[in-house]
C-alpha positions as CSV (number, residue, x, y, z in Angstrom):
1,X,-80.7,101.1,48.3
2,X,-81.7,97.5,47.5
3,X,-80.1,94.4,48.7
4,X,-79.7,94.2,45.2
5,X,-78.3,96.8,44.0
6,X,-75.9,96.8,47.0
7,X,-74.4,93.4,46.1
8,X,-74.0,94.2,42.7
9,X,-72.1,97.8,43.4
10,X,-70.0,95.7,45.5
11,X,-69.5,93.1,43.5
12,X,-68.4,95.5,40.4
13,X,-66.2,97.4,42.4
14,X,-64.2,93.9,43.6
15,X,-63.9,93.4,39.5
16,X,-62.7,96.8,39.3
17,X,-60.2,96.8,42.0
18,X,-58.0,94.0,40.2
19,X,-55.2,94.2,42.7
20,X,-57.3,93.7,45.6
21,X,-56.2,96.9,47.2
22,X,-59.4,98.2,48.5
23,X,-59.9,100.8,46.1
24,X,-60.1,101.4,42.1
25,X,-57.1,102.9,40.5
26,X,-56.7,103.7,37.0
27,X,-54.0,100.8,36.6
28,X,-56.7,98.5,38.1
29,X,-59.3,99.5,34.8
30,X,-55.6,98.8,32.6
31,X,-55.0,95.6,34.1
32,X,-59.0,94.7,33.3
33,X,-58.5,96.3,29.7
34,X,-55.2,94.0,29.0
35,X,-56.9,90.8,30.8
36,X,-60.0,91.4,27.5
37,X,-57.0,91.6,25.3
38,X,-55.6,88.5,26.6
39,X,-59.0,86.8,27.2
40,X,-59.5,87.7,23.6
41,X,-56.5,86.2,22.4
42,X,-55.7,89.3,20.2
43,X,-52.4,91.4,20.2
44,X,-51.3,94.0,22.4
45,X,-50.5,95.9,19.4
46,X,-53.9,95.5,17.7
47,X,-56.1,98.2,17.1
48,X,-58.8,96.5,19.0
49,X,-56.4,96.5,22.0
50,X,-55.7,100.1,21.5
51,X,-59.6,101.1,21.2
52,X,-60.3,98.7,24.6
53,X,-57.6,100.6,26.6
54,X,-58.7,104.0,25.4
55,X,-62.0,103.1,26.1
56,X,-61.6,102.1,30.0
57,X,-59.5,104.7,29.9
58,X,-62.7,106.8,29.1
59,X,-64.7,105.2,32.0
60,X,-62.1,106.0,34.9
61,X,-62.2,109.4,33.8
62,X,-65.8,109.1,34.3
63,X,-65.9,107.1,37.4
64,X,-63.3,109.4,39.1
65,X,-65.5,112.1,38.4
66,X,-68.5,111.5,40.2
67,X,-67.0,108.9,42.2
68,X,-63.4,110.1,43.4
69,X,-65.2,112.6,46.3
70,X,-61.5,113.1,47.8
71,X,-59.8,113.4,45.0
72,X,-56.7,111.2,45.8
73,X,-56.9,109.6,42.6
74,X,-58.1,106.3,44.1
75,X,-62.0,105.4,44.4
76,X,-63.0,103.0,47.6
77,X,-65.7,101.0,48.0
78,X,-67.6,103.4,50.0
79,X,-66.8,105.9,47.1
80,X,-68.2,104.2,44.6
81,X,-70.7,102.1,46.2
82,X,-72.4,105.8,47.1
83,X,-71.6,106.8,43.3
84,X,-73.4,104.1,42.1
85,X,-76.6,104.8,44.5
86,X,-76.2,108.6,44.5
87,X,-77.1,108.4,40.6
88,X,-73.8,108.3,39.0
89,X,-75.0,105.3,36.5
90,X,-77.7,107.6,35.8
91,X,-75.6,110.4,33.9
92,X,-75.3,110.1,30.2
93,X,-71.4,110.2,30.5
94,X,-71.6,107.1,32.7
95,X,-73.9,105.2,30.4
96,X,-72.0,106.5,27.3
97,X,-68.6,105.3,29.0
98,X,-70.3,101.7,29.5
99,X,-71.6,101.5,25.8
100,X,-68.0,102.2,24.3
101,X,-66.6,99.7,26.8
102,X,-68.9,96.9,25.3
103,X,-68.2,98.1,21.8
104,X,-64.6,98.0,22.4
105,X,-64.9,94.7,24.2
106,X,-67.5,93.0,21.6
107,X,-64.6,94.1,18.8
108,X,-62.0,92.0,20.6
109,X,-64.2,89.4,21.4
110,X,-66.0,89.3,17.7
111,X,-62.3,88.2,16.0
112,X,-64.1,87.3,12.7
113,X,-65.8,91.2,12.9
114,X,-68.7,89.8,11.4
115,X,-70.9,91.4,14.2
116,X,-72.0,88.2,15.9
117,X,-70.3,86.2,18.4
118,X,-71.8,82.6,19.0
119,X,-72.4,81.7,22.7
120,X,-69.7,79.3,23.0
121,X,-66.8,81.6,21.9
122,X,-68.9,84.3,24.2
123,X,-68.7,81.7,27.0
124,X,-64.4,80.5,26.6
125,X,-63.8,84.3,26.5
126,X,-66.1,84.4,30.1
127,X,-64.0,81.6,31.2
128,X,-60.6,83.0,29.8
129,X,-61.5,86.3,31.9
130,X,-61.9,84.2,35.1
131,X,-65.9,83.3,35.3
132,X,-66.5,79.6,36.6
133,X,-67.7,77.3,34.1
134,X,-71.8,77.2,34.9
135,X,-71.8,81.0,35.7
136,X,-69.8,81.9,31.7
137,X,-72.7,79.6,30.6
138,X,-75.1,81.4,31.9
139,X,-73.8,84.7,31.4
140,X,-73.5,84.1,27.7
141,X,-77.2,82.3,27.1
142,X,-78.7,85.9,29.4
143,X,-77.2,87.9,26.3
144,X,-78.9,85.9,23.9
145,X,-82.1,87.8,24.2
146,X,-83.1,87.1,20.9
147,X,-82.2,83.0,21.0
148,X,-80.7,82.6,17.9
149,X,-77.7,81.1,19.4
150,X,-75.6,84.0,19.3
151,X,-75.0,87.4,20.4
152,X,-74.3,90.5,18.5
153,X,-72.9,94.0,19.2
154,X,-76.1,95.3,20.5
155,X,-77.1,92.7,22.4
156,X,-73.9,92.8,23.8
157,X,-73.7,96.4,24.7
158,X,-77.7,96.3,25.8
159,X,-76.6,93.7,28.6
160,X,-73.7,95.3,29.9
161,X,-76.2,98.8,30.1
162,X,-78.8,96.7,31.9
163,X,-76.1,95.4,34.3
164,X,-75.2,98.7,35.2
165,X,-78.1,101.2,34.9
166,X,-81.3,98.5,36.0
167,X,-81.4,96.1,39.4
168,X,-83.5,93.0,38.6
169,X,-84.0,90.9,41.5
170,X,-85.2,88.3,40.0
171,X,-81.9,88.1,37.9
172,X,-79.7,85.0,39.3
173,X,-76.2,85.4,36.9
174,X,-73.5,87.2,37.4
175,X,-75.3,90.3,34.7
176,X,-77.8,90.4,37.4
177,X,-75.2,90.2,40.6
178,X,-76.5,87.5,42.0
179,X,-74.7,84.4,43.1
C-alpha cells in the first residue's frame, strides 16, 4: 500500500470514529450524519435529514461487512485500514454506499434544491463541519472541476468517489489526504 493511500485510510477512519474511541461504531457514522444536518443548518425532522441518516446508515452496513472481520460490531483502524487496501472500496456496494452519501449530503447542503451549490456556501458548510479555513477553501475550489464557480450534485458525488476509490499523490487537500 502507498504512503498515500495509507494516510488517507487513516485519516478517514479518524473522521469516522467521531468519539475518538479507536474504532468505528455505528453511533460514530450517526453522530457524522447529525453534524451534516447541523452543518447544513436544516432540521432534524426534515426529510433531507431523514435521507442523510438512512443513508450512512447504508454505508455502516456496508463497512461492517467487509470491514468488521471480528464481528463485535465495532471496526478498528487496523480493520478498516486492511478493508480499505484488501479491495473493500472496490465493491460496487461500497462505491454505491459512497454515492448515496453525497447525494444525501449534496441535498442538505443544496437548501435552495436547485442542483448547484456555489463554492462559498460549499466552503461555510466545510467550515461548519470542522475543516480549517484554507483547507474548506480548497476543498470546495478541488470540486469545482468544471470552474464555473459552483459545484453541482455530480460534481459533488464524483469527488467524494474519487476520494475514496482513486489515490492521487499529487493531490495536496484534504479530497486527496494530504496535509
Amino acid at each position: 500500500m502507498s504512503d498515500s493511500a495509507a494516510f488517507r485510510y487513516g485519516r478517514t477512519f479518524d473522521l469516522f470514529d467521531t468519539n475518538q474511541n479507536g474504532a468505528i461504531e455505528a453511533d460514530d457514522l450517526s453522530a457524522l450524519a447529525s453534524g451534516v444536518v447541523q452543518a447544513g443548518n436544516i432540521s432534524v425532522d426534515s426529510d433531507q435529514s431523514q435521507a442523510l441518516h438512512a443513508a450512512y446508515r447504508r454505508f455502516w452496513e456496508v463497512v461492517t461487512h467487509y470491514a468488521d472481520t471480528d464481528s463485535d460490531g465495532r471496526v478498528t483502524r487496523e480493520e478498516f485500514i486492511n478493508a480499505m487496501a484488501g479491495g473493500m472500496s472496490a465493491g460496487p456496494l461500497f462505491s454505491e454506499s459512497i454515492a448515496n452519501a453525497a447525494d444525501a449530503e449534496f441535498a442538505v447542503i443544496d437548501t435552495d434544491d436547485d442542483g448547484r451549490v456555489d463554492l462559498a456556501e460549499l466552503q461555510t458548510f466545510f467550515e461548519n463541519a470542522g475543516l480549517a479555513p484554507d483547507e474548506a477553501r480548497q476543498a470546495a475550489a478541488d470540486m469545482d472541476t468544471d470552474g464555473n464557480g459552483s459545484i453541482s450534485r455530480e460534481e459533488y458525488q464524483r469527488a467524494w468517489l474519487r476520494y475514496y476509490l482513486e489515490i492521487d499523490p499529487e493531490t495536496k487537500t484534504f479530497l486527496g489526504g494530504i496535509d
